[in-house]
N, C-alpha and C positions, 0 to 999 in steps of 0.2 A: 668538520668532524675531527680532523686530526690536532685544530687547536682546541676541541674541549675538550678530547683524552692528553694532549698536553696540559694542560689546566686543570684536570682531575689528577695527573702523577705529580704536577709540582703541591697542589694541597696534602696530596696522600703524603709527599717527602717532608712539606712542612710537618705538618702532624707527630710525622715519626720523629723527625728533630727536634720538637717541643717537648713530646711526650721524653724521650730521650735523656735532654737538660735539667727537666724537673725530675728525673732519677738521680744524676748527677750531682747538680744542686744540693738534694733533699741527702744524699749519702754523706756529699762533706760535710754539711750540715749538722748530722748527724753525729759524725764521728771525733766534732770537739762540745757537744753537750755534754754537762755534767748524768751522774745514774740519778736520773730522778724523774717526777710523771711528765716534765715537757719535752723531755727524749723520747718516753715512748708515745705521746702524741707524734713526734714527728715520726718514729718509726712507724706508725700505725697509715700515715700517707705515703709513706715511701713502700710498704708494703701492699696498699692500695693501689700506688701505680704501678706495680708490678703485675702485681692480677691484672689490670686493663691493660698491661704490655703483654699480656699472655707469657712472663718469665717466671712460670711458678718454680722451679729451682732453686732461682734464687730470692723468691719470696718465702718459700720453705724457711731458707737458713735465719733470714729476717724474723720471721713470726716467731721461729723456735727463739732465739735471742731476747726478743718482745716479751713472750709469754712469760722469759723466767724473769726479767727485770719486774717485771708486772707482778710477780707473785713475793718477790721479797719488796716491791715498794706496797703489798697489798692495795695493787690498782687495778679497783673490780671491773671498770669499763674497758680496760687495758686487755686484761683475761678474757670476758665477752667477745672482746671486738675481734682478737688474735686467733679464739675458735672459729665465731664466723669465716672469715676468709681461710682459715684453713680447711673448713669444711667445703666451703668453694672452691676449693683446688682440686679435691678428692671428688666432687663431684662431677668437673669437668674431666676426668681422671677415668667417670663413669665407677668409683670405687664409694657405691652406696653407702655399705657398712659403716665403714670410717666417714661419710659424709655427715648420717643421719647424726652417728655416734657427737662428730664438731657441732652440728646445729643443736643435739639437746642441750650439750655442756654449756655453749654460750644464750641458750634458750632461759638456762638456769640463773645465769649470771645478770641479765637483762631482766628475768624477775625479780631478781634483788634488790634491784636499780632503781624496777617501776618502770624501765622505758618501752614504753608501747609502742616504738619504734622500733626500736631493735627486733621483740618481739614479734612485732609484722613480717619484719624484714625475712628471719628464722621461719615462720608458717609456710609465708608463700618462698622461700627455697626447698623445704619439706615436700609442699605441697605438688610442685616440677616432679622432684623426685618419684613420690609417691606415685604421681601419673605416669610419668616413662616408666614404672614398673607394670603397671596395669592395676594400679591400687585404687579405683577412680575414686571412691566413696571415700578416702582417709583425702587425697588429693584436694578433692573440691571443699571438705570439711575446712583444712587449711586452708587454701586461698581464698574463700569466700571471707576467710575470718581477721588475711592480712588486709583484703580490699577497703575493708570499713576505712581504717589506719590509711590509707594511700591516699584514697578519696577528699579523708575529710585536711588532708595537709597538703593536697594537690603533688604528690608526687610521681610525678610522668614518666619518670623510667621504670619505677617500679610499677605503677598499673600495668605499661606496655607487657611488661613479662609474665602479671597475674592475669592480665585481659584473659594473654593470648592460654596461660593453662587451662585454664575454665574453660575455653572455648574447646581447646582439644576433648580436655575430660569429660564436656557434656557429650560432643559427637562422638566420642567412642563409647557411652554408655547411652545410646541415641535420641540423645531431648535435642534435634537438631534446631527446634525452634530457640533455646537455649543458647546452643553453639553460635546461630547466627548473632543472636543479639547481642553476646561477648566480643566475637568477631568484629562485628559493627563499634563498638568501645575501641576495643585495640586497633582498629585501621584511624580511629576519630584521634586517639593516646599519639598513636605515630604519627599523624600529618603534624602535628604540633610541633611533635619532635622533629622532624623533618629528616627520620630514620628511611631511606630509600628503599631499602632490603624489606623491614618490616612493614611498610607501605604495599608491596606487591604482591608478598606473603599474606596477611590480613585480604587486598583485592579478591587476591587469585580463591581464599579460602571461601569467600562470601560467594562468588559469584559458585563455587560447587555446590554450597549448602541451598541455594536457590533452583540450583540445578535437580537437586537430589529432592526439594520441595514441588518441582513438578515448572516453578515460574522460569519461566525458559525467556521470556523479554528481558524482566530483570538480570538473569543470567549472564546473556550479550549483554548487556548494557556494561555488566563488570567486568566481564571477561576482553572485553575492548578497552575496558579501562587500565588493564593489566599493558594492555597491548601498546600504549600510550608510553608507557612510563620504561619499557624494558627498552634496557642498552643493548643495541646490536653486536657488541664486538666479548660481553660477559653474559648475557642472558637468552642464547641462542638455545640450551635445551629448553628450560620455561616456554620461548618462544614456539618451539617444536611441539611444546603438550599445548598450547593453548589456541593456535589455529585449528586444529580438527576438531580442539570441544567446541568452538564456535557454530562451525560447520554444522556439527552431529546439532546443537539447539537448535539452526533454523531449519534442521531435519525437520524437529519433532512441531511445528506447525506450519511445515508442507512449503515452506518458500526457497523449491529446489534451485534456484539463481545465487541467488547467497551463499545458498550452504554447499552447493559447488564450488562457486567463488573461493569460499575461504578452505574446504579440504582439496582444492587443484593446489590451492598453494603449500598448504599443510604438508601434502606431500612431496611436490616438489622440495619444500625447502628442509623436510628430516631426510629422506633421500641425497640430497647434496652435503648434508654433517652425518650421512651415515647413524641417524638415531630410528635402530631399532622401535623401540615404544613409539614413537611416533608416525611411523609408518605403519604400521598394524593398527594404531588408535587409528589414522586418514581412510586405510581400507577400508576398513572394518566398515566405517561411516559412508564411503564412496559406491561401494559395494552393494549397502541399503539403499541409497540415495538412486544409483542406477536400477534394480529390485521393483520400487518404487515406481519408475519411470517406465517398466515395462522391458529393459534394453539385461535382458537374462544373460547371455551369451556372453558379456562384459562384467555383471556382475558376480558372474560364477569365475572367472579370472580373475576378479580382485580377492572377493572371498575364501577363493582357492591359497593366495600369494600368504594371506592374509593369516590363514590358520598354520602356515607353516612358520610364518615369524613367531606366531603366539607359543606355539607348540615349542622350537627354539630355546626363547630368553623365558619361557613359565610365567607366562603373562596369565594369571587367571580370571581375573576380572573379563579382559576381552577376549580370552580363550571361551569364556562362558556366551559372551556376545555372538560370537564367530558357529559357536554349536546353534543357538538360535536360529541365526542367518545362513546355516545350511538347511537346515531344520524347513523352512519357509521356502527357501530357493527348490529343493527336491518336493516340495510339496508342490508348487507351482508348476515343477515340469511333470508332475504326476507319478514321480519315482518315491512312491509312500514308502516303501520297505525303508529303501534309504532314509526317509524323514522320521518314523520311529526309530534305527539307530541313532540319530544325533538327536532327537528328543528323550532318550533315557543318557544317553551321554550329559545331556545338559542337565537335566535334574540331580544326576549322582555329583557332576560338579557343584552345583548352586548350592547343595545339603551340605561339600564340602566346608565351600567360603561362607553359610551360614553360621557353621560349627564354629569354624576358625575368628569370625567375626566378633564374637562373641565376648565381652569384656574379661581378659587372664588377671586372674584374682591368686596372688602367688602363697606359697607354703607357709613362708611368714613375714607375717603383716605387722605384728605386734611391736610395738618401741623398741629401740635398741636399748637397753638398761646401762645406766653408766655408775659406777662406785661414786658412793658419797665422798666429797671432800671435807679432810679433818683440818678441824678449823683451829688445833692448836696444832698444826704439823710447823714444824721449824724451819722456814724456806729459807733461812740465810745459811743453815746449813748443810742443807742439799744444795743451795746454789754453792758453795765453797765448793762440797763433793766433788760437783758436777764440775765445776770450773777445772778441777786437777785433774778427773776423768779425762776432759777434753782436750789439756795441753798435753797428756800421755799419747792418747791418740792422734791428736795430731803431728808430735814429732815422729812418731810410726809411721806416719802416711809420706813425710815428708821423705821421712830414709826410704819406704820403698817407691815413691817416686824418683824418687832422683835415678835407684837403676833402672826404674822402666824406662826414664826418659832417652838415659845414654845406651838404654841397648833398642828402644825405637829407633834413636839417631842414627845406630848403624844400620838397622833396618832399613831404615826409608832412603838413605844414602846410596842402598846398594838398588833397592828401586829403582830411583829418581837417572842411578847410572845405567839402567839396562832399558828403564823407556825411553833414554833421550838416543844409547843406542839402535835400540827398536823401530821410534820415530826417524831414525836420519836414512834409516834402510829403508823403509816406508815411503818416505819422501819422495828419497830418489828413485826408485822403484814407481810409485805413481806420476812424476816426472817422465820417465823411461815411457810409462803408457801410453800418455799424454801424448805426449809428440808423434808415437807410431799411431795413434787415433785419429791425430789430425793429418799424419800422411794420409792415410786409408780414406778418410772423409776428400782428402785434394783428389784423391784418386779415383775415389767416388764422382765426385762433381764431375772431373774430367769425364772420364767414362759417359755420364750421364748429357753430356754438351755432343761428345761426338755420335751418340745413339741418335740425339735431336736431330744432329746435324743430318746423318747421314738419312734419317727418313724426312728430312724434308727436301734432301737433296731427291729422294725416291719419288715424294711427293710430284717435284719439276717434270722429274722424266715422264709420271705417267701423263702430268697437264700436255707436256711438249708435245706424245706423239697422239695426243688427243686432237689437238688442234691442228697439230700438221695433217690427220690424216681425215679432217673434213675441211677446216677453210681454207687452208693452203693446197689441198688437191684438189677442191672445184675450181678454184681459180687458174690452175694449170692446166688442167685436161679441157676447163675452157678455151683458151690459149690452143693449146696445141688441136682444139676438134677444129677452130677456125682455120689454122694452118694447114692440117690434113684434108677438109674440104676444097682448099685451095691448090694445094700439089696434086690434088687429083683432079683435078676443072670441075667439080662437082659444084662449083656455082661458078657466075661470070662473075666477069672484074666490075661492073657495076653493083653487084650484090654484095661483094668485098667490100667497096669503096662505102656502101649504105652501112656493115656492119663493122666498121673500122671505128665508128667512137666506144661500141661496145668491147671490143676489144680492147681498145686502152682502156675502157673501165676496170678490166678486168686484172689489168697489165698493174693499175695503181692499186688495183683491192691486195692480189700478192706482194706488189714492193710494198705497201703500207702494213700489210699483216707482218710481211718477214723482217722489218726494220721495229716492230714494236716485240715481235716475240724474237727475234736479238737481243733489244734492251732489255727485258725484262727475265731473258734466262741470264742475262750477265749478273742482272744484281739479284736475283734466285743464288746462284750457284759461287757469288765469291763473293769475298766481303769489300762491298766497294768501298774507299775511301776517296772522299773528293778532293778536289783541290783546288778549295777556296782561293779567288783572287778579287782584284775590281773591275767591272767592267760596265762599258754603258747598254743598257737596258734597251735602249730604244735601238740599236745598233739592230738588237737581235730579233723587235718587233720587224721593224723593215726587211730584214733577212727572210725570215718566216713567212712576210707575206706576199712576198714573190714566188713565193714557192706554188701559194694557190690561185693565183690570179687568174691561170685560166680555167679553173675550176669555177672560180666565181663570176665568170663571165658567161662561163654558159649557164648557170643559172641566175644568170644577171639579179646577182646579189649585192646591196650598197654595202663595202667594206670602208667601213670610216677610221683611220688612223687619229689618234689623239696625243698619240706616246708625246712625251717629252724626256730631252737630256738629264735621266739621274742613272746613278751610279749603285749597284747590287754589289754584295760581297758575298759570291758562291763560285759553284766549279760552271765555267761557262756551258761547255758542253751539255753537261746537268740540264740546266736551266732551258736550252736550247730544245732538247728535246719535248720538255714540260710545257712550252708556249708555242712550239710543231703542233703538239697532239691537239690541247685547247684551240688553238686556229684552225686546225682541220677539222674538229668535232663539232666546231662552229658550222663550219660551211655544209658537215654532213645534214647537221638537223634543223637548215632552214631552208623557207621556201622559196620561191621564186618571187622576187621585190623585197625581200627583210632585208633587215641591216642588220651589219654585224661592228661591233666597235671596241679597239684596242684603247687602252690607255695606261696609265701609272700616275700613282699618286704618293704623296709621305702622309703615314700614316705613324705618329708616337715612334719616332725617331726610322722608322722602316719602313720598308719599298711597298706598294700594295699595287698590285699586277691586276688588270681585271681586260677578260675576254666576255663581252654580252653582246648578247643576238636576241634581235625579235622570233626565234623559230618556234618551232611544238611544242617545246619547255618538258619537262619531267615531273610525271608524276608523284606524290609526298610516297609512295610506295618502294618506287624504283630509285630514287633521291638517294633511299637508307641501303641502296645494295651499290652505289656506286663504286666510292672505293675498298669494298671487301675486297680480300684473298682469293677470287675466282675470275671467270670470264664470263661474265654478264655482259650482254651487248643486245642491241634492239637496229634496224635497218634502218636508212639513213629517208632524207624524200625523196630521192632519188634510186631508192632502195640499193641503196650503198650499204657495201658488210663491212662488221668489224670483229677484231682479235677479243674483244671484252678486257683487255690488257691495257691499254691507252692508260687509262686512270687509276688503274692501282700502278703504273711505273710512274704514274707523274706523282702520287702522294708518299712513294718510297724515297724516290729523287729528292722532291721538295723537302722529307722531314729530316733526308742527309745533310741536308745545308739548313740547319736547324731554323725549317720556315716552317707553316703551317698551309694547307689548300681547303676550301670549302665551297658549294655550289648553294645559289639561292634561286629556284626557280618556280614557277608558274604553268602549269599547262596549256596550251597554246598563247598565252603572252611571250615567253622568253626566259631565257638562262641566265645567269651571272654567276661566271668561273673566277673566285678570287683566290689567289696567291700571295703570301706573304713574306717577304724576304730581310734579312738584316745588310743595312747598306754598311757598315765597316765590321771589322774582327772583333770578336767579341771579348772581353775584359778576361785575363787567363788569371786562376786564382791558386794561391800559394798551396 
């Protein structure tokens, strides 16, 4: 997209640089020609390019020059041609009077001639006229009578412009069958032309007159054609009126998918450019469309929204729509009183826009009359006159220019010195702001890090004596009921000696709770930083599994060591405690003959740590709550308890020494705890 709007502005810049040169060009041109008829030919193009450069100023001073060379060389096409375009200037000027007045003079001059070209040319500008006045009947008389002329010499820009009058003039005097068929010329005129504007303009017009005919297929069919051709980035209102009328068509034969389809977007997309008209045109349609479907409750909130935009911007067209579409909604809820006020409201509107619709036929219609020209008047000397007239005046212009200029000079001087004053106070002053903005904002942040901080530090406290005040106090007061059984001989010492493994069970469930809720309030409550070093891996597997050996003995469990000699780059300790928990969580949730098996591998230059055991394995349910932020835990086979802390300290641990943890497991097949670690320091970047 962005190289065909580049590509559309370097055309445009070419254009304007051509068009530009050939003024240029045609000026010096000009100004070492002899006074005779091939000057003012070439000034008759150079004042032609100016009219399509839209600089009528300076086509003005041109034509006026033209005309009097024209008149002492008595060069009749010269006269013709220099009214034409002056009457063209005054029309786009929208100054009727003097337009018609240029088109008869050179009307007159073109019948002298015989040129039935020129002649055409003069009707159908007339005939434009005539129409933007409301004059339909004088309007179509003319351009019907320049089209012959157009036609039969194939001349495409000039049809384009009579198509499109005719078309207007018949639908506003309503031979809409008429309009279309002009319509359909001028869109066939412009593709030729390969006129983009006039292409969309002509679509958009047909597919209404089809609308306004009742053919609601053919209607979409153009109105999607429209929708084809418009540039998103200059034809976004167009695009805003022409989604809802699509809609409002496949309204009116019931295909409520579509015509949702396209007024959900219609309104969406005038709603997001803020276009009024097109959000009232979307309701208005959405409103009925819902109506329609039964869903009242929804459609009296659109039609609600609906009449107050219309009401607003004096949309009457769909203010008359909107009276209707109460009119029917209060009828349906059975609120009749209500539906005869918006049924006489609607009618005294309709009588309105009928009145108003109605072709304005103005006060006077009649030719503009222009004085005969005397055919022995002396033009050599009115142009003499005229010549001295003009060096009089212009050395008068020239003397009081010259004091405008130098008392401008001091004007703007004394401006130019008080805004750059203005500006440098400004500056620094918005500077000044600046800076106090982005303290406030630092101090904001701040503020906003230690609010974090401080409730999640609150967070800790409430987990802490959550936990302490159920698993860490059954485990004690078990402990100590045995004890106090014993100090008081409330059993014998063979009943001791029977419940002494539960006891130590009991004795590891608190040391393993209170060594995991240690770790885990340390890196809660401060900001750990590790201290990555090398060390051998396997060092710290063997370490680890002395610790449970006799754990795994009494559940005569096969622990298989695999490890081999490699080397991790993390904080030892860290890691130490990451491959404690996975070895003990191992031995918790297997049963009696599983294996459990340690190893390490190189894995894409890093360490890959893996603890698997044949045990219970973990549910695809419980899998996803592992390492969350809480204490999720499940009893061991041995109905071993745990803190629910193990694994979210080993995935905090592990992501400090920038490795990764993840679990693969199986329900009663087995677990697999991988860890991933980087074996050297990682590359420090400028």
């Amino acid at each position: 997209m962005k190289q065909l709007i580049t590509l559309a502005v370097l055309c445009a810049s070419v254009f304007c640089v051509s068009q530009t040169n050939e003024i240029d060009s045609l000026t010096v041109h000009l100004s070492f020609q002899k006074q005779d008829s091939t000057k003012v030919d070439t000034s008759l193009r150079l004042v032609k390019a100016l009219y399509e450069a839209k600089s009528y100023k300076k086509a003005l001073v041109y034509i006026e020059n033209t005309e009097r060379l024209s008149k002492v060389l008595n060069h009749t096409k010269g006269i013709a041609d220099v009214n034409y375009y002056k009457a063209l200037i005054y029309a786009q000027r929208d100054d009727y009077y003097n337009a018609i007045d240029g088109y008869n003079r050179s009307k007159r001059y073109y019948t002298q001639l015989g040129d039935t070209l020129g002649i055409a040319k003069v009707n159908n500008s007339i005939g434009l006229i005539e129409i933007k006045r409301g004059n339909y009947g004088v309007g179509l008389e003319n351009s019907l009578s320049a089209i012959k002329t157009f036609e039969s010499r194939h001349l495409n820009n000039e049809l384009s412009s009579a198509y499109n009058n005719l078309a207007e003039a018949y639908y506003n005097t309503h031979q809409i069958d008429k309009s279309l068929e002009f319509n359909i010329k001028a869109l066939d005129v412009r593709e030729q032309l390969k006129d983009s504007i006039g292409i969309k303009t002509s679509t958009r017009n047909i597919a209404l007159l089809y609308s306004e005919r009742k053919e609601h297929r053919k209607a979409i069919e153009y109105y999607e054609k429209v929708l084809k051709l418009l540039n998103p980035n200059t034809d976004q209102k167009l695009r805003g009126e022409i989604l809802p009328r699509i809609g409002a068509e496949y309204l009116k034969f019931k295909d409520y998918d579509k015509a949702a389809e396209y007024l959900v977007e219609g309104l969406k997309f005038n709603r997001k450019n803020n276009n009024d008209d097109g959000i009232l045109r979307a309701l208005n349609a959405i409103g009925e469309l819902n109506m329609q479907q039964g869903k009242v409750k929804l459609a009296q909130i659109q039609i609600d929204e609906a009449y107050t935009i219309a009401s607003k911007i004096n949309n009457k067209p769909e203010l008359l729509k909107n009276y209707r579409l109460h009119k029917e909604l209060d009828s349906i809820n059975g609120k009749f009183q209500n539906a005869f006020f918006w049924q006489g409201k609607y009618f005294n509107l309709k009588s309105e826009l009928d009145k108003a619709n109605q072709p304005i036929i103005p006060v006077i219609t009649q030719p503009i009359t222009v004085e005969p020209l005397d055919a022995d008047e002396d033009f050599n000397a009115i142009a003499l006159k005229q010549q001295e007239e003009e060096k009089d005046i212009q050395f008068k212009k020239q003397k009081a220019i010259s004091y405008v200029l130098g008392a401008a000079f001091l004007i703007v001087s004394t401006i130019l010195l008080l805004i750059y004053l203005k500006r440098k106070n400004t500056l620094k002053f918005n500077r000044e702001l600046r800076e106090k903005n982005e303290q406030i904002e630092l101090q904001n942040q701040e503020f906003a890090k230690q609010t974090k901080h401080l409730e999640e530090v609150n967070n800790v406290k409430d987990r802490l004596f959550s936990i302490v005040s159920h698993d860490l106090k059954d485990s004690i007061s078990s402990i100590k009921g045995f004890i106090d059984l014993l100090k008081e001989d409330g059993i014998s010492r063979e009943e001791f000696y029977d419940l002494v493994p539960e006891l130590s069970e009991n004795a590891d469930n608190a040391s393993q709770l209170l060594y995991n809720l240690l770790n885990w309030s340390k890196s809660q409550m401060q900001n750990l930083e590790p201290k990555a070093d090398l060390f051998n891996i396997q060092d710290v597997f063997q370490n680890k599994i002395s610790l449970v050996e006799q754990k795994v003995e009494q559940k005569r469990i096969v622990l298989i060591d695999e490890s081999q000699r490699d080397f991790v780059y993390a904080d030892k300790s860290m890691i130490e405690i990451v491959i404690q928990n996975l070895i003990t969580n191992a031995v918790k949730f297997t049963r009696v003959g599983d294996v459990i098996t340690v190893s390490n591998t190189d894995h894409n230059g890093n360490a890959l740590i893996c603890v698997e055991d044949t045990g219970v394995g973990i549910s695809r349910e419980n899998v996803d709550k592992l390492f969350q932020n809480g204490t999720f835990t499940t009893r061991g086979t041995n109905n071993e308890k745990g803190t629910g802390l193990g694994l979210t300290i080993c995935k905090e641990l592990v992501e400090l020494n920038n490795g990764r943890i993840w679990v693969e497991s199986t329900p009663n097949v087995g677990t697999k705890f991988y860890v991933e670690l980087p074996k050297m320091k990682p590359a420090t970047t400028a």
